[in-house]
Structure formats: structure tokens, C-alpha cells
C-alpha positions in Angstrom: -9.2 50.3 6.3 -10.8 48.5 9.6 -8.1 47.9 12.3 -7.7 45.0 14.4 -9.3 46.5 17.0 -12.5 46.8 15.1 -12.6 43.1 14.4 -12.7 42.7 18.3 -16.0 43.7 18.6 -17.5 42.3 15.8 -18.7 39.1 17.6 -20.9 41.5 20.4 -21.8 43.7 18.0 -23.2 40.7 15.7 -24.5 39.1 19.4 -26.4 42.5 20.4 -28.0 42.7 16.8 -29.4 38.9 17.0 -30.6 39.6 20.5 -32.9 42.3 19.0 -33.7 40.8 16.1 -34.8 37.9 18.4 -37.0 40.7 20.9 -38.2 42.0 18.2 -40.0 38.4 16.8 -41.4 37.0 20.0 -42.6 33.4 20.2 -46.3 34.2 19.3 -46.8 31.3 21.6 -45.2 32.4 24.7 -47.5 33.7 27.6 -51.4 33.2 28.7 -54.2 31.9 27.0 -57.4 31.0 27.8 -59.2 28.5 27.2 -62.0 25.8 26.9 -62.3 22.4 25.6 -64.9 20.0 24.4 -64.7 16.1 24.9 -65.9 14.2 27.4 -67.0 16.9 29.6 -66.9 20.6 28.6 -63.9 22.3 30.9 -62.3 25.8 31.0 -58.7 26.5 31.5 -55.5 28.6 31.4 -52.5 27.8 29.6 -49.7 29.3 30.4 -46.1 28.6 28.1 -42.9 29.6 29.2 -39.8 30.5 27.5 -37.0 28.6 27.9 -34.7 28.9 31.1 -32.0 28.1 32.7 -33.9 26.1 35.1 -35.7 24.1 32.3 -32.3 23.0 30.8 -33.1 25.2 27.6 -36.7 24.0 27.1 -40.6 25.7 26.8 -42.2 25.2 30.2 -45.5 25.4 30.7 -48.8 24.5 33.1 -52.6 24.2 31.9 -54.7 26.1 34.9 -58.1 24.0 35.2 -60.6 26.1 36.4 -61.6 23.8 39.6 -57.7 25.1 40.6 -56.2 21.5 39.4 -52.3 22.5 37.8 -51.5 20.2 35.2 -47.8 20.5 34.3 -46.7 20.3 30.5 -44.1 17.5 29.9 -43.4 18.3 26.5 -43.9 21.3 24.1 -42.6 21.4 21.0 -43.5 24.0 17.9 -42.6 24.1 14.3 -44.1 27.0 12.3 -47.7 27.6 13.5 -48.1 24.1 14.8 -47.5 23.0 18.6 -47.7 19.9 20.1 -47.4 19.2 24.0 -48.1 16.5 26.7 -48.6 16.1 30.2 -49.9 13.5 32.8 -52.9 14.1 34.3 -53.6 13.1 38.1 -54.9 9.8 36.9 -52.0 8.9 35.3 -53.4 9.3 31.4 -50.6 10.8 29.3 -52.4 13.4 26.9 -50.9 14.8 23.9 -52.8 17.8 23.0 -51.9 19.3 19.6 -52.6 22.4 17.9 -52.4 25.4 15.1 -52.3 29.2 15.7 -54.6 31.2 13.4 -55.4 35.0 13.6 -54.5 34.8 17.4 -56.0 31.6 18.1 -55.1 28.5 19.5 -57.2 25.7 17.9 -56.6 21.6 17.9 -57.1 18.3 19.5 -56.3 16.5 22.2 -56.2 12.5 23.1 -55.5 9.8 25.4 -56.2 6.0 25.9 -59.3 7.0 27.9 -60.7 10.2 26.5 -60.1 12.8 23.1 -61.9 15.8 22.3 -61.5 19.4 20.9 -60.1 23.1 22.3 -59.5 26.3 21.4 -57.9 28.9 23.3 -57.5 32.9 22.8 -55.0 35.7 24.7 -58.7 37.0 26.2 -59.8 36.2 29.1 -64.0 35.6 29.0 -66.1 37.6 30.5 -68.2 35.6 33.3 
């Protein structure tokens, strides 16, 4: 028979476990990835997705790194399954909503906004120059 005092750790023991069940499953899309994309104008870049902080009130964070050093900040990331979807406001004041599926480690989609659409596709490689 389990005493009382067993039933006191039950909550951190059931924490701990979820923790590393959670460590254990990473979010396949957090971290780098590079990248290139095809539209108007061919243009490589680095996307970077964060996990969630304290500083992002609990959200994904996340930058696209042009490579002529331009920082776009992602407004809005959101992923369900395989699927991702983000936005962000480029310097011209377009709003782009770029939207994607990972595959066999690879980011693939679309992206669009009034002024321009196109493809990309992005890999955790870097290319070779």
C-alpha cells in the first residue's frame, strides 16, 4: 500500500516524465535552415525559428536572414502536423505569408503578397559557395 507521502510527489514525478518525453520529441522545426527562393527575383536566405519564451509571451519566434544582411522578423508562425505557416512585413510594408510542408528534412512551400508570390525550399545544410 502507497502512503500519503507517495502521492506528494506524484505531480513532479508525472512533470519530470513529460519534460522528457517533450526533449525527447523536438519540434523538427525549431533551429536554422537555409534557404533559397524563386519568384520575382531568385534570393538566398536563413531562417531561423525559435522556441517559445518567456519573452515571446509563449510563442515561436523567428527572423529570415537575407543574404544582402536584410533581417526580416517573423510576425506569425504557426504549425500543425508537417505544415507551417508564417508572416512577416517586409521593409516596404508588403505583409507576406509564406507557407510550407516538411518532407524528409525539407522545408518546401509558397509564399505571397499583393505585390509578388513565388516558390522556396529550405534544408538544415548550409550550401557550399
Amino acid at each position: 500500500m502507497l502512503s500519503p507521502k507517495t502521492f506528494r510527489y506524484l505531480p513532479l514525478a508525472c512533470l519530470l516524465f513529460s519534460l522528457a518525453a517533450l526533449a525527447a520529441h523536438p519540434n523538427p522545426f525549431l533551429g536554422k535552415w537555409y534557404g533559397s527562393s524563386r519568384g520575382d527575383q531568385w534570393q538566398e536566405f536563413t531562417l531561423v525559428i525559435q522556441p517559445p519564451t518567456q519573452a515571446s509571451a509563449g510563442h515561436l519566434s523567428g527572423d529570415i536572414l537575407l543574404d544582402d544582411g536584410t533581417d526580416l522578423p517573423l510576425s506569425h508562425i504557426h504549425i500543425e502536423g508537417r505544415h507551417i505557416v508564417m508572416q512577416l512585413s517586409s521593409p516596404d510594408g508588403d505583409t507576406y505569408t509564406i507557407s510550407g510542408t516538411l518532407r524528409h528534412g525539407q522545408l518546401s512551400g509558397k509564399y505571397h503578397s499583393d505585390n509578388s508570390a513565388g516558390t522556396w525550399k529550405a534544408t538544415r545544410t548550409k550550401p557550399t559557395q
